[in-house]
N, CA, C and O of each residue as an XYZ file, in Angstrom:
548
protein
N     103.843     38.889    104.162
C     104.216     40.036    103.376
C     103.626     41.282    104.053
O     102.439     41.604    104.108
N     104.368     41.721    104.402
C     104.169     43.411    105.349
C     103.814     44.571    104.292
O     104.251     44.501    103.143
N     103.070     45.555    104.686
C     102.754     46.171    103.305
C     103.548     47.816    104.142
O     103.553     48.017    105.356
N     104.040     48.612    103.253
C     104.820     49.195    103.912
C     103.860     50.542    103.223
O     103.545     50.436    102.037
N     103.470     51.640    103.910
C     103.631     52.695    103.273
C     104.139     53.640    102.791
O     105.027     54.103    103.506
N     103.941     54.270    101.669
C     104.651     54.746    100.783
C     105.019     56.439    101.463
O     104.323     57.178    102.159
N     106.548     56.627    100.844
C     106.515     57.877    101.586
C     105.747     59.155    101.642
O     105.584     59.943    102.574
N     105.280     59.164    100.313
C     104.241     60.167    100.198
C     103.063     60.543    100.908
O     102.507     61.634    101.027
N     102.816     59.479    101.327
C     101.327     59.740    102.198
C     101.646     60.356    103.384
O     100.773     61.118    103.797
N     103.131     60.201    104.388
C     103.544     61.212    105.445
C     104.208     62.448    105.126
O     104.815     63.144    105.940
N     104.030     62.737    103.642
C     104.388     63.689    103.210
C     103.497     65.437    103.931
O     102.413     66.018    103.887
N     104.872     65.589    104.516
C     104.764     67.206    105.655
C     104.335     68.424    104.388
O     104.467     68.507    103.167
N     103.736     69.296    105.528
C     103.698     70.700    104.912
C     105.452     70.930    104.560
O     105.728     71.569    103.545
N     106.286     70.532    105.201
C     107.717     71.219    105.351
C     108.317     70.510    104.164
O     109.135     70.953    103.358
N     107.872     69.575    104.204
C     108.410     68.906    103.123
C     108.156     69.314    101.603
O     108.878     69.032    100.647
N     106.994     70.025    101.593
C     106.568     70.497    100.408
C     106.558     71.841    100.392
O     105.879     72.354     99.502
N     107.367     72.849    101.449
C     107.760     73.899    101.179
C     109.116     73.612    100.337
O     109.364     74.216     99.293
N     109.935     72.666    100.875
C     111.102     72.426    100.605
C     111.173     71.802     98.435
O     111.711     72.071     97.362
N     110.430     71.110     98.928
C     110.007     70.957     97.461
C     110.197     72.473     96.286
O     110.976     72.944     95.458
N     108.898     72.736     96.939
C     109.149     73.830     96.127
C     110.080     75.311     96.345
O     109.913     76.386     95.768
N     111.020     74.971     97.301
C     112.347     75.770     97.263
C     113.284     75.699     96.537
O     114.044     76.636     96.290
N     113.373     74.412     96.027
C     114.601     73.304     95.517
C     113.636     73.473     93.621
O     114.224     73.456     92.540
N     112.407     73.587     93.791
C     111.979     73.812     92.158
C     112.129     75.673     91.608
O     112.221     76.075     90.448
N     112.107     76.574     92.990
C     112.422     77.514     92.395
C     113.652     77.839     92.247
O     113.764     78.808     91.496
N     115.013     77.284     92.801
C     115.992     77.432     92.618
C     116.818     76.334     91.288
O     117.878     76.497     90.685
N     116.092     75.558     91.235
C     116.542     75.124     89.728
C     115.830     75.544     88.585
O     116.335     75.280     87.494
N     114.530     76.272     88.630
C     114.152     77.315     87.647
C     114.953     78.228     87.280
O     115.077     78.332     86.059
N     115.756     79.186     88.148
C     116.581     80.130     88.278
C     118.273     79.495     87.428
O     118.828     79.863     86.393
N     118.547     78.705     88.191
C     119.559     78.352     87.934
C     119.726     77.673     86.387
O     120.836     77.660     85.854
N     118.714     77.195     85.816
C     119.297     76.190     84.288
C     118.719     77.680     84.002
O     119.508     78.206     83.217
N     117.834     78.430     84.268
C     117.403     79.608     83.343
C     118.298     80.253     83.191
O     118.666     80.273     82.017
N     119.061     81.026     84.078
C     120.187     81.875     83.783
C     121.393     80.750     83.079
O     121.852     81.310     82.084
N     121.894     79.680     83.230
C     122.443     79.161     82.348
C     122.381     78.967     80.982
O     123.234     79.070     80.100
N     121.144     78.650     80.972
C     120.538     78.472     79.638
C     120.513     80.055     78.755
O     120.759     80.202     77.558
N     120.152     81.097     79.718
C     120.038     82.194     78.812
C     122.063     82.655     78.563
O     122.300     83.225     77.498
N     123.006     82.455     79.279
C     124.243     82.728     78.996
C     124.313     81.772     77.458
O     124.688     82.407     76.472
N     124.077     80.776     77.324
C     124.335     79.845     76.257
C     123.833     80.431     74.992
O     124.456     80.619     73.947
N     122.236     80.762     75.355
C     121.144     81.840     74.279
C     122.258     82.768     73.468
O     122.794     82.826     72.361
N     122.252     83.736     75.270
C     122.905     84.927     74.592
C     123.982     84.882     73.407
O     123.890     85.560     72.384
N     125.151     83.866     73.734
C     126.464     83.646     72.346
C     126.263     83.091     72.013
O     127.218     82.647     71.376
N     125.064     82.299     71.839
C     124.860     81.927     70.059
C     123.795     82.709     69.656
O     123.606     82.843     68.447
N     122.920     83.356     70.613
C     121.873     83.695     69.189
C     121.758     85.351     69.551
O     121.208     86.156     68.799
N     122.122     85.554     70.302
C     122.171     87.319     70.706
C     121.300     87.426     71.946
O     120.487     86.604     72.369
N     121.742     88.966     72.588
C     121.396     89.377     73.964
C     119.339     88.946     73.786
O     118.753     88.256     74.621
N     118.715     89.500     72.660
C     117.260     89.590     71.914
C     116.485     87.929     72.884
O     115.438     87.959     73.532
N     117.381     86.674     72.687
C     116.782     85.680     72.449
C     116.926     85.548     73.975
O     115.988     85.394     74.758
N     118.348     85.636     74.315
C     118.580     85.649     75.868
C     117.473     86.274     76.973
O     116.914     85.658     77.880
N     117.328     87.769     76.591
C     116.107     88.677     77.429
C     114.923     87.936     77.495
O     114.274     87.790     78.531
N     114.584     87.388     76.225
C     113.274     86.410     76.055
C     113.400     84.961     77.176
O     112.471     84.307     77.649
N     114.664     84.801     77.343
C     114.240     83.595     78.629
C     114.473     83.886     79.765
O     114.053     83.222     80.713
N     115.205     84.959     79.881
C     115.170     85.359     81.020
C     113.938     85.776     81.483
O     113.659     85.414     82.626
N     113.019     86.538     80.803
C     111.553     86.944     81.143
C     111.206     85.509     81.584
O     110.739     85.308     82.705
N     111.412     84.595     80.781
C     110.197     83.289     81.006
C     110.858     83.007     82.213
O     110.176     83.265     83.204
N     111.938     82.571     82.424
C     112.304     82.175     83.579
C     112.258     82.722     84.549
O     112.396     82.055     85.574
N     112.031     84.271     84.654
C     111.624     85.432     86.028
C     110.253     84.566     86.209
O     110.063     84.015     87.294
N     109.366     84.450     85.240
C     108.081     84.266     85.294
C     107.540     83.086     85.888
O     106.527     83.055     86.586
N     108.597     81.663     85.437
C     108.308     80.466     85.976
C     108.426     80.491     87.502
O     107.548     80.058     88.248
N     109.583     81.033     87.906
C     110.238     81.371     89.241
C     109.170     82.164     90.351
O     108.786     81.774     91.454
N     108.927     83.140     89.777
C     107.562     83.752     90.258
C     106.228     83.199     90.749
O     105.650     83.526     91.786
N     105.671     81.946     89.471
C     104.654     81.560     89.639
C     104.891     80.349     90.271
O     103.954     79.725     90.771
N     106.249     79.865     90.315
C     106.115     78.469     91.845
C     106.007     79.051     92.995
O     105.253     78.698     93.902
N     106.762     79.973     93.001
C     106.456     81.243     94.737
C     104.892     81.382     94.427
O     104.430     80.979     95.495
N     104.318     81.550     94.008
C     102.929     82.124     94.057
C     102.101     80.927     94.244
O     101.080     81.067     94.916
N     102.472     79.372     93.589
C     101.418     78.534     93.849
C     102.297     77.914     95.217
O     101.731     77.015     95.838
N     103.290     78.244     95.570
C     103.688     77.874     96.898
C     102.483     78.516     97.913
O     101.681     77.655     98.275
N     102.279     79.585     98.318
C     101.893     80.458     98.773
C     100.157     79.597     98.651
O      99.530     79.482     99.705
N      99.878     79.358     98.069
C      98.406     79.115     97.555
C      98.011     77.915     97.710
O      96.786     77.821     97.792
N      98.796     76.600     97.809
C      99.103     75.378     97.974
C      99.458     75.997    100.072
O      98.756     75.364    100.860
N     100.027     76.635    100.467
C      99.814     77.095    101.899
C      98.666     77.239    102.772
O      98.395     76.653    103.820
N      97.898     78.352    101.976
C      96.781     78.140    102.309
C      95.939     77.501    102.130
O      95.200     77.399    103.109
N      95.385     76.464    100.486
C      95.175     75.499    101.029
C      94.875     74.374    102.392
O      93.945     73.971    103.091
N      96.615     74.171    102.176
C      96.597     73.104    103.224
C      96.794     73.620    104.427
O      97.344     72.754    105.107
N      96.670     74.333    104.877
C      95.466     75.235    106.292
C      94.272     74.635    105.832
O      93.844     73.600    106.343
N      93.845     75.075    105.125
C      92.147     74.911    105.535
C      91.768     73.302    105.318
O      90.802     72.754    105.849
N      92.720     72.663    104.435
C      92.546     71.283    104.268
C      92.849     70.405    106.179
O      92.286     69.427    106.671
N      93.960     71.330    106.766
C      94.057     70.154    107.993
C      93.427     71.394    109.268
O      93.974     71.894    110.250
N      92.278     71.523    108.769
C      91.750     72.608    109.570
C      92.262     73.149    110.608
O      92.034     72.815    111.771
N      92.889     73.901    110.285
C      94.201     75.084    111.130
C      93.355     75.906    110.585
O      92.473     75.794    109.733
N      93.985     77.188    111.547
C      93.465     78.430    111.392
C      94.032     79.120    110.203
O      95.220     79.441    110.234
N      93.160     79.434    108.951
C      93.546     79.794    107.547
C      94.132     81.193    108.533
O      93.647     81.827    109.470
N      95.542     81.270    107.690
C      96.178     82.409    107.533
C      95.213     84.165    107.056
O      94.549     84.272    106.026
N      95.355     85.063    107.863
C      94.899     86.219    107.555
C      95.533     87.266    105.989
O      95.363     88.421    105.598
N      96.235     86.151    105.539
C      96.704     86.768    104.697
C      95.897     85.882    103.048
O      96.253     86.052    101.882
N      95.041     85.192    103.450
C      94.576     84.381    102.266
C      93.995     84.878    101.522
O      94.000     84.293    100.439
N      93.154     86.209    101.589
C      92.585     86.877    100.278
C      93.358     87.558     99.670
O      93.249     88.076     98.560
N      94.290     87.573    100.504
C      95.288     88.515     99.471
C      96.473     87.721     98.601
O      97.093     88.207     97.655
N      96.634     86.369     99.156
C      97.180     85.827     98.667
C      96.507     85.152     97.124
O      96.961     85.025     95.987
N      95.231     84.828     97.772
C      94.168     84.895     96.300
C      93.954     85.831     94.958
O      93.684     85.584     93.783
N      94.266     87.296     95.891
C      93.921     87.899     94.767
C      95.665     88.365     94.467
O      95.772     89.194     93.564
N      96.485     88.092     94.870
C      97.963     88.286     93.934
C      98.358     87.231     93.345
O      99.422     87.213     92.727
N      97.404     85.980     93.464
C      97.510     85.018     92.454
C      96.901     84.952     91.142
O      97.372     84.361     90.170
N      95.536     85.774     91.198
C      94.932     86.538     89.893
C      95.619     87.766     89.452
O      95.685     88.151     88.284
N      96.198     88.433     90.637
C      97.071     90.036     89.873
C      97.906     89.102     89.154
O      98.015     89.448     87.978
N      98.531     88.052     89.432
C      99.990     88.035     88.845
C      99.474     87.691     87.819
O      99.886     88.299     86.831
N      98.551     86.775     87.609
C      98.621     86.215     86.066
C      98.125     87.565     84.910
O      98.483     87.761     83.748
N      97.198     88.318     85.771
C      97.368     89.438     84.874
C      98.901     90.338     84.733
O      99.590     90.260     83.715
N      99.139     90.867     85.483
C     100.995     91.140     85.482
C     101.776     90.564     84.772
O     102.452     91.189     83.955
N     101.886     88.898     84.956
C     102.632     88.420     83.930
C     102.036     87.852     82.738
O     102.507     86.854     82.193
N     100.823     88.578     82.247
C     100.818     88.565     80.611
C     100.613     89.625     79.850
O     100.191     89.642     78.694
N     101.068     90.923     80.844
C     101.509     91.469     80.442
C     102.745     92.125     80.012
O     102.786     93.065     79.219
N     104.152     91.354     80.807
C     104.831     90.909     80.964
C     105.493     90.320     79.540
O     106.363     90.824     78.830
N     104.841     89.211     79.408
C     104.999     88.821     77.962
C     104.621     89.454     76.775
O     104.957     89.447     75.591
N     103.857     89.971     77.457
C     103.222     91.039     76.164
C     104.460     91.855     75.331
O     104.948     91.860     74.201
N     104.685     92.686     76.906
C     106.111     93.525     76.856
C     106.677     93.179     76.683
O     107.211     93.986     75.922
N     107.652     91.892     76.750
C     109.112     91.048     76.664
C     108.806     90.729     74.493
O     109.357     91.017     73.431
N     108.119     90.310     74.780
C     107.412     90.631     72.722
C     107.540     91.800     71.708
O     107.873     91.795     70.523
N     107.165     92.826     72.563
C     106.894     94.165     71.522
C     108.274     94.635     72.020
O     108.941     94.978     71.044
N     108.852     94.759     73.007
C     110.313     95.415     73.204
C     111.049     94.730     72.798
O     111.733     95.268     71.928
N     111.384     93.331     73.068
C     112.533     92.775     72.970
C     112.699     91.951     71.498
O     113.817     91.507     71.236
N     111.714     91.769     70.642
C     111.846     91.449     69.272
C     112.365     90.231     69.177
O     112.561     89.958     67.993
N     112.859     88.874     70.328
C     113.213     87.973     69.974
C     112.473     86.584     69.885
O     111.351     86.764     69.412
N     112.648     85.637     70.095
C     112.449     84.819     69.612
C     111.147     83.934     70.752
O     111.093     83.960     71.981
N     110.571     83.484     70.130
C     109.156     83.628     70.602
C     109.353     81.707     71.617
O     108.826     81.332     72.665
N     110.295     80.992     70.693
C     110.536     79.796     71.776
C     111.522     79.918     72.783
O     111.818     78.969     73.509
N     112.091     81.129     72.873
C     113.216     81.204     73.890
C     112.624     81.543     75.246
O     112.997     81.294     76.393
N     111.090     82.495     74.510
C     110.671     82.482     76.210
C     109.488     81.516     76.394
O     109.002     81.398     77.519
N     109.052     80.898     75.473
C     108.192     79.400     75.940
C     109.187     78.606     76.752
O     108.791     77.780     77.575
N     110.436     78.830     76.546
C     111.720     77.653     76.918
C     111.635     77.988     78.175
O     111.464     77.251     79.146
N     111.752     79.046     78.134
C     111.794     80.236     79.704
C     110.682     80.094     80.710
O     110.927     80.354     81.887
N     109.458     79.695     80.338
C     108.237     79.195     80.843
C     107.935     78.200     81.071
O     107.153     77.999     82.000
N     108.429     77.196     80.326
C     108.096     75.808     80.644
C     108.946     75.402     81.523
O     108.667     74.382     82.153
N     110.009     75.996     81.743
C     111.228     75.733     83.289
C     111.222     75.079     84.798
O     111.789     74.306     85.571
N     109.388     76.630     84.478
C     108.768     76.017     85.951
C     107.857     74.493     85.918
O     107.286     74.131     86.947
N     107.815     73.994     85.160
C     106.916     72.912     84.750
C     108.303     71.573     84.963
O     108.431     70.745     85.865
N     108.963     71.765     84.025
C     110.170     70.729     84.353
C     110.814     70.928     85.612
O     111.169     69.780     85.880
N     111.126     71.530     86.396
C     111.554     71.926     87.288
C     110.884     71.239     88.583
O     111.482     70.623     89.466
N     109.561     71.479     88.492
C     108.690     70.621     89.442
C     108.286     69.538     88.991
O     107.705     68.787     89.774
N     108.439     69.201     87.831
C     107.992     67.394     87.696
C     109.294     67.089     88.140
O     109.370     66.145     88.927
N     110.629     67.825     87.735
C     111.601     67.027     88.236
C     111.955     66.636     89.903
O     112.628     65.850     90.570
N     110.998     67.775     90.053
C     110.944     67.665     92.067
C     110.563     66.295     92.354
O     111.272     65.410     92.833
N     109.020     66.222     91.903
C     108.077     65.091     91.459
C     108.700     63.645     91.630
O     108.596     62.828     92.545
N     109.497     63.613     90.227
C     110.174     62.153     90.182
C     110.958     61.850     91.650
O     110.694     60.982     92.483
N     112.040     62.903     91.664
C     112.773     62.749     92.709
C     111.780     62.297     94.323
O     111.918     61.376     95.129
N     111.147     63.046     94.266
C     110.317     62.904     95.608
C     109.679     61.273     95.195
O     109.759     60.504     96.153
N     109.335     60.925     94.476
C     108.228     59.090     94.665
C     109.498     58.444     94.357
O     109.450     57.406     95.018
N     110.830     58.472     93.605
C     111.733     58.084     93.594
C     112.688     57.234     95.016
O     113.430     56.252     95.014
N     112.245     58.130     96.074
C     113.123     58.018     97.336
C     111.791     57.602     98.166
O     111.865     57.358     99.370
C-alpha cells in the first residue's frame, strides 16, 4: 500500500493567489445577484445594505490576500516585500474604514440590518467554498 500525498501539502503560493481570485470573484458575483433579487422584493434600502457588505467582503479577501503574501515571504524565507508595513498597516486602516463604513451604510441607508450581515458573510462562504473545492480535488 503506497501512501500518496495529499494535494495540499504541494500547495503553491500561485495556487493560493488563484484561490483567492476565484473567492473574490464569487463574492462579487452572488453579491450583486443577490442584491438585484433584494432590490424587487424588498426595495433599493435592503439592496444598498448588501451591496455595502459585499463591497466589504470583496475588499477584505484582497486585503488578507495581500497579508497571507507577505506572510508566506517570510515563512519560505524570501526577501519580505518592501511593501509589508504598509500592507500591515492598510490591513488595520481598513478595518477601521470599513466600520465605519457600516456605520454609514446604517445611519444613511435605513435598511435592513441582515441584508448587510448577508453581504458580509459572502466573504466567509465564498472561501470555505474555495476550501471544499480545493481538498475536494
Amino acid at each position: 500500500m503506497s501512501e500518496e500525498t495529499h494535494p495540499i501539502v504541494d500547495f503553491s503560493n500561485e495556487a493560493l493567489e488563484a484561490v483567492f481570485r476565484r473567492a473574490i470573484r464569487n463574492t462579487l458575483i452572488l453579491g450583486l445577484v443577490a442584491a438585484v433579487v433584494v432590490v424587487v422584493a424588498s426595495g433599493w434600502r435592503d439592496g444598498a445594505m448588501l451591496v455595502t457588505g459585499t463591497l466589504i467582503s470583496a475588499a477584505s479577501i484582497f486585503e488578507w490576500q495581500r497579508l497571507v503574501r507577505v506572510i508566506n515571504a517570510k515563512l519560505d524565507k524570501q526577501q519580505t516585500p518592501r511593501s509589508a508595513p504598509a500592507v500591515v498597516l492598510f490591513f488595520v486602516l481598513r478595518l477601521t474604514v470599513f466600520a465605519g463604513a457600516i456605520y454609514g451604510s446604517l445611519k444613511c441607508f435605513h435598511g435592513s440590518v441582515v441584508a448587510l450581515l448577508c453581504g458580509l458573510a459572502l466573504a466567509l462562504a465564498a472561501t470555505a467554498w474555495e476550501a471544499l473545492r480545493l481538498l475536494r480535488d
